[in-house]
GUVEX-906910 format. One record per residue: y, z, x of N, C-alpha, C in turn; residue in one letter. Coordinates in steps of 0.2 Angstrom, whole numbers, plus 2048, in hexadecimal, padded with zeros to 3 digits. Layout:
N
YZXYZXYZXa/...
//
This chain:
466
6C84622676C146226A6C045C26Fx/6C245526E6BF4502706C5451276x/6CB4512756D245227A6CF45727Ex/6CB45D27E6C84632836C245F288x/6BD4592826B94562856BB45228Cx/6C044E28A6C244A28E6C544C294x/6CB4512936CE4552986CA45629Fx/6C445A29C6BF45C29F6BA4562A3x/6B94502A06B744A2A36BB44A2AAx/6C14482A76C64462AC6C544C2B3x/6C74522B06C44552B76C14562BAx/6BA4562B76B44552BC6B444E2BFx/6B74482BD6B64422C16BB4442C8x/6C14472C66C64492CB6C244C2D0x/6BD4512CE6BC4552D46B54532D7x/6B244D2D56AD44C2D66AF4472DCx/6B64422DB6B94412E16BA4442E4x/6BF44B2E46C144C2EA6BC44F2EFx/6B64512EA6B04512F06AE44D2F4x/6AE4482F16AB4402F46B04402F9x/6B74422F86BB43F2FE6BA444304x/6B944A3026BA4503076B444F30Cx/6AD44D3086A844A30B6A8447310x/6AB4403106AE43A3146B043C319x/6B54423166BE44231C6B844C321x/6B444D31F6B04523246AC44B328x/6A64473246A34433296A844032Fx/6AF43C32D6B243A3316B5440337x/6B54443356B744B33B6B244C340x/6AD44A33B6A644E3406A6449348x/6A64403436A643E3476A943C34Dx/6AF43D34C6B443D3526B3444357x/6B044A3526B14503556AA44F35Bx/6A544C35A6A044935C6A3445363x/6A54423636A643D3686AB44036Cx/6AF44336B6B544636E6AE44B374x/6AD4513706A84553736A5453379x/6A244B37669E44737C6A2445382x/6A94443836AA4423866AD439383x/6A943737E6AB43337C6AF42D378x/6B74333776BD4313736C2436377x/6C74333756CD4343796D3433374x/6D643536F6DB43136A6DD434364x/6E042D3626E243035B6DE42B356x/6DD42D34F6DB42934B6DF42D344x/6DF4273416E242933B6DD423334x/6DE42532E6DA42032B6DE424324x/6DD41F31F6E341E3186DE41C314x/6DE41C30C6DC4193086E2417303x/6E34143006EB4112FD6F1414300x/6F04143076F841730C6F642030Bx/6F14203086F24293076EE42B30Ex/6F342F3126ED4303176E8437317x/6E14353166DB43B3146D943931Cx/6DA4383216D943C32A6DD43932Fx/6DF43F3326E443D3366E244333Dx/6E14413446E04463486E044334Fx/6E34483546E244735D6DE44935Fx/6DB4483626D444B3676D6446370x/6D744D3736D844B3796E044C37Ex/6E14483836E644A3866EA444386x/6F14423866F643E3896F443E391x/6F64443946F844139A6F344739Fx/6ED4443A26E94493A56ED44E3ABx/6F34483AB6F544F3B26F84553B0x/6FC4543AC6FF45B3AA6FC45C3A1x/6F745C3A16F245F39C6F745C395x/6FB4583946FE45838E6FA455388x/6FA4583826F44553806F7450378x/6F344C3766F44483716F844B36Cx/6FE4473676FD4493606FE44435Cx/70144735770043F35170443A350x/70843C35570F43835770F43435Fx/70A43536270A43236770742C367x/70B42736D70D42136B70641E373x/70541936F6FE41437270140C375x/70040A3796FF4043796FA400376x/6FC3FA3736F63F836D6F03F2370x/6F33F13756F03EB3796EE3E6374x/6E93E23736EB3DC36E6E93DC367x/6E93E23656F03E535E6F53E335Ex/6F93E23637013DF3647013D6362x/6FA3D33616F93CD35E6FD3CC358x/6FC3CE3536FE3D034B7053D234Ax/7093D435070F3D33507113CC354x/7113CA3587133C335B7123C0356x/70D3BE3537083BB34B7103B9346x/7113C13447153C133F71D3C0343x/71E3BB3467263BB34B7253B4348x/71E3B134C71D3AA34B71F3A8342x/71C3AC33B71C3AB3367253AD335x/7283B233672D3B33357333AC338x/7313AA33B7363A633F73539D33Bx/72D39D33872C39733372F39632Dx/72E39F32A73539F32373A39D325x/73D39E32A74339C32C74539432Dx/73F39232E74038932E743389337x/74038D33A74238C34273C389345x/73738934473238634472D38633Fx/72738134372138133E71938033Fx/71538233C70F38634070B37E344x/70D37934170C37234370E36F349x/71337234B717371351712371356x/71536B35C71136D363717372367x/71137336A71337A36E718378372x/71737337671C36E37B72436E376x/72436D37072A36B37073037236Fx/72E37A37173037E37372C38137Ax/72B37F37D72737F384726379388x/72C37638672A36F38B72536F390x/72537439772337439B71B37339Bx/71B37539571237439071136A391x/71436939271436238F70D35F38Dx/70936139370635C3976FE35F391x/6FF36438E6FC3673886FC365382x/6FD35F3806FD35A3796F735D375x/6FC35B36E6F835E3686F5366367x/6F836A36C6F636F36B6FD373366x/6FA37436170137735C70237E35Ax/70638135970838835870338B355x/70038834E6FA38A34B6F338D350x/6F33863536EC38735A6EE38E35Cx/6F338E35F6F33953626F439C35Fx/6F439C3576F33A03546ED3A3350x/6EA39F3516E23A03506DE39D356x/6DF39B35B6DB39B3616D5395361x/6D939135E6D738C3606DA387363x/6DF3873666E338536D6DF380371x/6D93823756D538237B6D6383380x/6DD3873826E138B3886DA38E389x/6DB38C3906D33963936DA39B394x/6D73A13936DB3A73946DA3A739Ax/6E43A939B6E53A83A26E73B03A5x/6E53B53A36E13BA3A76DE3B93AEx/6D83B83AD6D43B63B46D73AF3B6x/6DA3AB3B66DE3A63B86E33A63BCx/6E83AD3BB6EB3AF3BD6E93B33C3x/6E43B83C06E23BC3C76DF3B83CCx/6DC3B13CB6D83AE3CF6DE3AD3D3x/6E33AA3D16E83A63D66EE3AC3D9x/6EC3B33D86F13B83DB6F33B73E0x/6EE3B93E56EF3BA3EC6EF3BF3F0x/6F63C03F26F93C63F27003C73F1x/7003C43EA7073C63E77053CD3E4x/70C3D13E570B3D83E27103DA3DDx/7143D33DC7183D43D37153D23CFx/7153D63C87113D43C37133CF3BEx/70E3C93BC7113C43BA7143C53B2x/7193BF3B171B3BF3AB71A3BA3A4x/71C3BA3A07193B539D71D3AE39Fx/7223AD3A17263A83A27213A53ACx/71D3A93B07173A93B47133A43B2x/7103A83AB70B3A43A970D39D3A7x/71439E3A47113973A27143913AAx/7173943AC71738E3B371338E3B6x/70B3923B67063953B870238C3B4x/70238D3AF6FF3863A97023813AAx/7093813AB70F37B3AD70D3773B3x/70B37B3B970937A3C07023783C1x/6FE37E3C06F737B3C06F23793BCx/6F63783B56F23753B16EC3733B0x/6E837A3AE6E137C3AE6DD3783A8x/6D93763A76D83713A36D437539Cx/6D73733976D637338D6CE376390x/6CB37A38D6C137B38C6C1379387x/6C73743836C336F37C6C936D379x/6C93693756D03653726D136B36Ex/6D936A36C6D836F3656D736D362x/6D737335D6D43743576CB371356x/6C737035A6C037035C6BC37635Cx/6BE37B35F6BC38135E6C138735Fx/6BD38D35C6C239335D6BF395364x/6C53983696C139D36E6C83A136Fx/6C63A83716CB3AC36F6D03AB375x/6D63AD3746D83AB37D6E13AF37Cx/6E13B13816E83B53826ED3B2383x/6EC3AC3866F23A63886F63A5382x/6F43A437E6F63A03786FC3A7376x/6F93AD3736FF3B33747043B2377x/7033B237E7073B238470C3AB383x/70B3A437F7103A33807133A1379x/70F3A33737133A636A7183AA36Ex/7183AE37271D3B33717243B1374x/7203AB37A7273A937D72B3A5379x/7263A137472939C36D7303A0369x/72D3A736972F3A93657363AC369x/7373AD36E73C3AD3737413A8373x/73F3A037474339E37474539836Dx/74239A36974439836474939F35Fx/7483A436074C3AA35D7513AB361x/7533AB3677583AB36F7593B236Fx/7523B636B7513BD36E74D3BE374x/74E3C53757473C537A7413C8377x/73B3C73757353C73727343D1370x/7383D33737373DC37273E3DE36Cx/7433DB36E7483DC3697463D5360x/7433D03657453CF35B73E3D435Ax/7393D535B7353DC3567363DF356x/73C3E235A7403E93577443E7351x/7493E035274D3DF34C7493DC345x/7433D93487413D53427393DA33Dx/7393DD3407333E233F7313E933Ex/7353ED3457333F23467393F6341x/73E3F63437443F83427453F833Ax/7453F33357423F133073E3F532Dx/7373F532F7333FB32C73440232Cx/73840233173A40B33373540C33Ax/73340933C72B40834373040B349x/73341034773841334D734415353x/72F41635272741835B72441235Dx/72740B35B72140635D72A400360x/72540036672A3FB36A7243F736Fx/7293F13717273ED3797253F237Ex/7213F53817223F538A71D3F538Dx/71F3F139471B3EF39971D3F539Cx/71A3FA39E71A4013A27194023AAx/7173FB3AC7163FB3B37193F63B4x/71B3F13B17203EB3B572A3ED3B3x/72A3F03AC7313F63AE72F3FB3A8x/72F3FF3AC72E4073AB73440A3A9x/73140E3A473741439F73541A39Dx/73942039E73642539C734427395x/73042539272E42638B72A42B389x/72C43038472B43538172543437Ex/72143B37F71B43B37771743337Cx/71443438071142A38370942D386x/70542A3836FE42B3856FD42438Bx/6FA4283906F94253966F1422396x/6F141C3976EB4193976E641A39Ex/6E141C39C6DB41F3A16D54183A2x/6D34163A76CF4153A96C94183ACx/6C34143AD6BE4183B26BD4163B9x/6BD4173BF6BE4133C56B64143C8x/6B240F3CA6AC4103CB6AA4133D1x/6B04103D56B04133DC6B141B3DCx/6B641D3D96B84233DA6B542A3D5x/6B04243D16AE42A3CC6AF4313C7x/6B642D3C46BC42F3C06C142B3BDx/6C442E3B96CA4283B46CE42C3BAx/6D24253B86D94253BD6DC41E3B9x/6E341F3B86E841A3B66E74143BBx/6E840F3B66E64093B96EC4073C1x/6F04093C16F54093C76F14093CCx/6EC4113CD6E84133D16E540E3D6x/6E34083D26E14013D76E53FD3D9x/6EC3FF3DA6F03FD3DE6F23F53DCx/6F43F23DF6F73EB3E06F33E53DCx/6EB3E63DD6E53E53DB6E43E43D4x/6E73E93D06E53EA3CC6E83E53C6x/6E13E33C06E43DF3BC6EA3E13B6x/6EA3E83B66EC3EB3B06F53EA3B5x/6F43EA3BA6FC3EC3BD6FF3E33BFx/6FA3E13C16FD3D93C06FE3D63BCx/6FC3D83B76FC3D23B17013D73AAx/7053DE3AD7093E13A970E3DE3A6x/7123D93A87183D83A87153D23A1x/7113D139E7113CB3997103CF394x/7123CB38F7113D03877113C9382x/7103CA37B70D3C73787073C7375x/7033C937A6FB3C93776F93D037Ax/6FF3D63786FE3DA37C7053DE37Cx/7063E437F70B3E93807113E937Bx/70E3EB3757113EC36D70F3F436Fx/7133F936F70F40036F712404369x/70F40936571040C36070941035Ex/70D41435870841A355705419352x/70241F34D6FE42134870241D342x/70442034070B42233A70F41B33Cx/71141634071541034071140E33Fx/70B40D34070640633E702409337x/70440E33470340E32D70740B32Ax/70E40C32C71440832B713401328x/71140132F70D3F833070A3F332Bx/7043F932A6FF3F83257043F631Dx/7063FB31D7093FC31370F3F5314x/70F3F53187163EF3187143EB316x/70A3E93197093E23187063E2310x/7053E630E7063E43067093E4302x/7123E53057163E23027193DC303x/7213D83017233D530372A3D6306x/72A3DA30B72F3DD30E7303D8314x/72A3D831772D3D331D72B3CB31Bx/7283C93167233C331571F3C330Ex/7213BC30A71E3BD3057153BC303x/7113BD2FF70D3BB2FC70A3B42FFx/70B3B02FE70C3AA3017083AA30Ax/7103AD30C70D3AF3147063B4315x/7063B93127003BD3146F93B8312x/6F73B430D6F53B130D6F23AC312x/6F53A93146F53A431C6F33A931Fx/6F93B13236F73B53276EE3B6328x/6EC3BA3226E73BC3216DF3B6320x/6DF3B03206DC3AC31F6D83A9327x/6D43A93256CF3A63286CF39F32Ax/6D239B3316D239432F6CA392334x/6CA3893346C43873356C738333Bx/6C13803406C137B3416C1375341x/6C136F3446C13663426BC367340x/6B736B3416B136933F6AE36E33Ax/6B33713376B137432F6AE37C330x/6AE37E3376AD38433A6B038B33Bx/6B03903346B33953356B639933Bx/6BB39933B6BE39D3426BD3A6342x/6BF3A833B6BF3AE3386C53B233Cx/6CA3AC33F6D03B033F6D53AD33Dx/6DB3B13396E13B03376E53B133Ex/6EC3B133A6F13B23406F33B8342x/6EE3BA3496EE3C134D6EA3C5347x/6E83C23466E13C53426D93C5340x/6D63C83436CC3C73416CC3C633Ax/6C93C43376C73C43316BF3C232Cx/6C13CA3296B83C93266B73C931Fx/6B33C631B6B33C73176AA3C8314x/6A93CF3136A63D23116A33D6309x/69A3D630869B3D430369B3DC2FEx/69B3E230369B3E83026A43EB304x/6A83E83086AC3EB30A6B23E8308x/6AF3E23066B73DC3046BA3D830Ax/6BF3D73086C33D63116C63D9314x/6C33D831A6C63DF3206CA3DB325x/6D03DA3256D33D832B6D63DC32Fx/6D43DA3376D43E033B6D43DD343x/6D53E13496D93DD34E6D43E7353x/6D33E43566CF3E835D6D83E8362x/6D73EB3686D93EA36E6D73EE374x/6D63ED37B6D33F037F6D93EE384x/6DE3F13896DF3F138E6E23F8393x/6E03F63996E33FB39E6E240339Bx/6DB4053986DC40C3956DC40D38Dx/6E040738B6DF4093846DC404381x/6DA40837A6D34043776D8407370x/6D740136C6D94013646D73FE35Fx/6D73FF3596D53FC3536D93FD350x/6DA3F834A6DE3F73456DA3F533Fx/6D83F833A6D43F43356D73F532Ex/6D93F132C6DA3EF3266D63ED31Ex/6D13F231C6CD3F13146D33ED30Fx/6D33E63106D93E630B6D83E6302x/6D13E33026D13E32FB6D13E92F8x/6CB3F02FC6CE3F62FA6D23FC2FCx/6D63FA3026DE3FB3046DB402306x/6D740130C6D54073106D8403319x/6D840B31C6DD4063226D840C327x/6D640A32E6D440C3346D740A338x/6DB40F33B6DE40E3406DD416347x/6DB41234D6D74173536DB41435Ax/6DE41935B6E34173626DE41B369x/6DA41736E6D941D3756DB41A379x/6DC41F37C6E14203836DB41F38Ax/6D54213886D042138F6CA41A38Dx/6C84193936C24143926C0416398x/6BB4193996B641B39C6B041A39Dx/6A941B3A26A44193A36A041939Cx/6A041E39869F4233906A342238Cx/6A941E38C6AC41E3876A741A381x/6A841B37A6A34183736A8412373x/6A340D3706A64063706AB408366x/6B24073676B64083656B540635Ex/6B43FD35F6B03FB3586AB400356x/6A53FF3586A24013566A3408350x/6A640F3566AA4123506AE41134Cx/6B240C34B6B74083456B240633Fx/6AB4053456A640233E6A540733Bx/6A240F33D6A041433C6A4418335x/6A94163396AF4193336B041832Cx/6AF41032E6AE40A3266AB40C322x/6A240E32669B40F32269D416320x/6A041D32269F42131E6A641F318x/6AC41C3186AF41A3146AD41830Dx/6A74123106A341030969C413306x/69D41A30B69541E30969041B30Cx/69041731068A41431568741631Ax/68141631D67F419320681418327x/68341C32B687418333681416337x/68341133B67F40B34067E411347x/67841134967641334F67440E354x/67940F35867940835E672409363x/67340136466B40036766F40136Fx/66C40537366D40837A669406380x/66B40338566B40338A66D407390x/66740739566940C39B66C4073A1x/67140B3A36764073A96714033ACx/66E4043AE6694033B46653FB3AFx/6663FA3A96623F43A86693EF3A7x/6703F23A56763F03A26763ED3AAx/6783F13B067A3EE3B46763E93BAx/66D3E63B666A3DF3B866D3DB3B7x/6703DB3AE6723D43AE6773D33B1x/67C3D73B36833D73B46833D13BCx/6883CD3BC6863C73C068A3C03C0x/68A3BB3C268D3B43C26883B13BFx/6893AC3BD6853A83B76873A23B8x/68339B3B96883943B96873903B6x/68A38E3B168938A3AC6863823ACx/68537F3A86833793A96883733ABx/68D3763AC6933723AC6953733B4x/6923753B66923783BD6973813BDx/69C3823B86A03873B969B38C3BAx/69E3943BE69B3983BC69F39F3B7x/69C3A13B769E3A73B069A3AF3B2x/69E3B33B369E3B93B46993C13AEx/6963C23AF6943C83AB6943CC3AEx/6973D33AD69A3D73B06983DE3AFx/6963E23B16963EA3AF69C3EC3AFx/69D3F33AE6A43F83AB6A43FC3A6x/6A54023A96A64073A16A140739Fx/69A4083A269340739E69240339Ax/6953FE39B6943F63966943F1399x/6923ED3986903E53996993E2395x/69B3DE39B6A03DA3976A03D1399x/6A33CE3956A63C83966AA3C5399x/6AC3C139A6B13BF3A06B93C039Dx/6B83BF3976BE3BD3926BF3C738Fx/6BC3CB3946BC3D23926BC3D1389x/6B53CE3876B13D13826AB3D6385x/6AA3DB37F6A63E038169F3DC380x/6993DC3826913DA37F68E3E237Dx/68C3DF3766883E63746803E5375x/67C3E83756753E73786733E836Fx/66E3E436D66B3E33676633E3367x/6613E236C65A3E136E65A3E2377x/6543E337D6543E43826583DF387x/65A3D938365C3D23876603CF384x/6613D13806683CE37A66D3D2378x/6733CF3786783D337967C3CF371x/6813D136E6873CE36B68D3CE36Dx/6933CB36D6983CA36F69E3CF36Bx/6A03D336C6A13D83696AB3D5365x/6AD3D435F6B43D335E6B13CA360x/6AF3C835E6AE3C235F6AC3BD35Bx/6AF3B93586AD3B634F6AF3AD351x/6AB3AA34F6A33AA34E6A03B0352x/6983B33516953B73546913B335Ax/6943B435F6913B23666893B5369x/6843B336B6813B936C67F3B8374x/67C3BB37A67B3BB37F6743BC380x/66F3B93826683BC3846663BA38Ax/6663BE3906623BF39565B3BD396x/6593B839A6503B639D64E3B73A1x/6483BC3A06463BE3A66413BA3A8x/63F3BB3AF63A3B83B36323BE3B0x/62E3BC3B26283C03B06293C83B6x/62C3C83B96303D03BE6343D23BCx/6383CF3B663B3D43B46433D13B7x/6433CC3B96483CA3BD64F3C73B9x/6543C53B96573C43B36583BB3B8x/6563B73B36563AF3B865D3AA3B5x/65D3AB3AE6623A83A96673AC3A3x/66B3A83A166E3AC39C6703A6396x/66E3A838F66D3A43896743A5386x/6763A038567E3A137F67E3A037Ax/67E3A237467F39E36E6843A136Ax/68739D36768D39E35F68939A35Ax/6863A03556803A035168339B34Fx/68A39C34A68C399343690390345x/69139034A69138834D68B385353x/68538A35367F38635568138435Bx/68638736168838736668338936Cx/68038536F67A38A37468038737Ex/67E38E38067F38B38867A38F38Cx/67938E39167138E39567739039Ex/67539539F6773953A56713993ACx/6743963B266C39A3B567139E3BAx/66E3A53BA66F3AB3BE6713A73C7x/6763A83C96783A83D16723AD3D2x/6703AC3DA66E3AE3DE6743B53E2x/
//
């Protein structure tokens, strides 16, 4: 009788979960089926609980001219999701005693020279003080119409020697540069080329047979099963592939550089990914550790990133580490619940006037994951997004750009701003938590712009260009 008792315990807890999961894995259906409908999703997502995968689906098209549509194998560009693997080249190449996270950068990039004390570490948590040389780049274009390389940039740094925005390790500010030349480290210290040692040291190794290097506009190949990155063109009032803006465009200039950036892969390789990293297949105990940790500044200042990695610790969720990427079309997430080994992963192909701010549904996901009520975004109308949108001069005399796009307000450093109140914005994937508030004149007029990084007490004041 007690044996019949029990039996029967046990299956009603069984089935009281599968309820609970069935629940989760409908909300999570609805919710993408919701967004797709709207016009708001383009992709694939897939999400796992101990590597088991409870959702996995395509919504949408690979390539709009010939109607090819998404599936669970089609391969994304990761945009800076490909952080997390340069990350892991840098650590693999440290086991080896080829170098050390203390090293100056100069002494495998001489041509850095002139960049003292900035060490391998700084540029793996982003405390460097390189500015991202993105816009640095496009400033000094012209009318070159070949797209630059990483070997570019750094003669680009070598030559014009744009000046530190802070000693290192003084503060965190997120910056692209520093990838772009981890990767070259990794180059000439392996005497591979940055696409083959992740094939040999990484990809190949896991079984990661859909996830390689490619720069698709600087050398082009015909790849199988490839979702096509869509933007929205303001002018033309339609997505159209970033190419579309011809010579001009940043996505097509600045293709030929990788490292902080054009890692492309699927669903199923970067679950791959995921299960790897709680083994010790590629890296011990020890190393995940460092990976996944949070370091500080000189001045005892969270960063809350590890290497090629956000990190959060949570006191509902545990720790999540996790990695955003936006470019040329595609928009991604990668989120890792490590303590309770849930995994979010969302690949899209379109970014559009309407596309949903990506995070934000990563965050959506989370909450119905831990049975929490999902966040209803606080909304603004284009029409008040694009007042602020503007030049801005800081106290230092520079000026600083906010910009409209996509029906959002961005930052110079293509962070996205969420609006939280009528005139206060957050800095979206940005840790310390940044915030932006707008001041108006008594007309309604936008006169200045307020800056603050709450948790270093950081303020900057800048007054609106005429």
């Amino acid at each position: 009788m007690y044996k019949r008792i029990c039996l029967w315990a046990i299956l009603l807890l069984l089935s009281t979960i599968v309820v609970a999961q069935t629940n989760r894995t409908n909300q999570i259906d609805s919710l993408f089926n919701r967004l797709y409908a709207s016009g708001e999703f383009n992709g694939n997502v897939l999400i796992a609980e101990h590597g088991n995968v409870i959702y996995e689906k395509s919504f949408g098209l690979a390539n709009e001219e010939t109607n090819e549509k998404l599936n669970l194998e089609t391969v994304f560009e990761l945009a800076s999701v490909s952080k997390q693997f340069t990350a892991m080249g840098i650590v693999q190449l440290q086991k080896e005693g080829k170098l050390s996270y203390n090293d100056p950068i100069s002494k495998y990039i001489p041509e850095l020279k002139k960049y003292e004390n900035i060490t391998i570490q700084n540029l793996l948590i982003h405390t460097g003080g390189l500015p991202d040389y993105m816009q640095l780049m496009m400033e000094e274009k012209g009318d070159k119409t070949n797209s630059v390389t990483n070997e570019d940039v750094i003669t680009f740094f070598q030559k014009s020697h744009p000046e530190k925005e802070f000693e290192s390790g003084e503060k965190f500010s997120y910056s692209n540069s520093g990838y772009i030349i981890l990767a070259s480290i990794i180059e000439r210290v392996s005497g591979k080329s940055f696409e083959n040692y992740l094939k040999e040291k990484i990809f190949i190794p896991l079984g990661m047979n859909n996830t390689f290097v490619y720069r698709k506009r600087y050398e082009p190949k015909q790849i199988g099963n490839y979702a096509l990155g869509y933007i929205y063109s303001d002018s033309l009032k339609r997505k159209i592939l970033p190419d579309e803006e011809g010579k001009n465009s940043l996505y097509v200039y600045l293709d030929g550089t990788f490292g902080d950036g054009m890692v492309n892969s699927n669903l199923h390789d970067l679950l791959k990914w995921d299960r790897a990293l709680y083994t010790n297949n590629l890296i011990n105990d020890e190393d995940k550790k460092i990976i996944f940790s949070s370091y500080k500044t000189k001045d005892s200042l969270e960063t809350d990133y590890g290497f090629g990695w956000f990190i959060n610790q949570d006191s509902l969720y545990g720790k999540i580490v996790s990695h955003t990427g936006r470019w040329a079309g595609y928009l991604t997430v990668f989120e890792r619940d490590i303590d309770h080994d849930k995994t979010i992963i969302i690949l899209q192909n379109n970014e559009t006037n309407i596309t949903e701010n990506i995070k934000l549904v990563a965050q959506n996901v989370r909450k119905i994951l831990y049975d929490q009520p999902l966040e209803k975004p606080f909304v603004l109308s284009s029409k008040t997004l694009k007042k602020y949108a503007g030049t801005y001069t800081y106290e230092n005399g520079k000026d600083g750009q906010v910009y409209y796009e996509f029906g959002r307000l961005w930052t110079n450093s293509k962070f996205q701003l969420k609006p939280v109140t009528e005139t206060k914005f957050v800095v979206i994937g940005f840790r310390p938590e940044v915030t932006y508030e707008f001041v108006l004149d008594k007309k309604g007029k936008v006169i200045k712009l307020q800056i603050q990084q709450l948790k270093e007490g950081v303020g900057l004041t800048a007054i609106r260009k005429k």
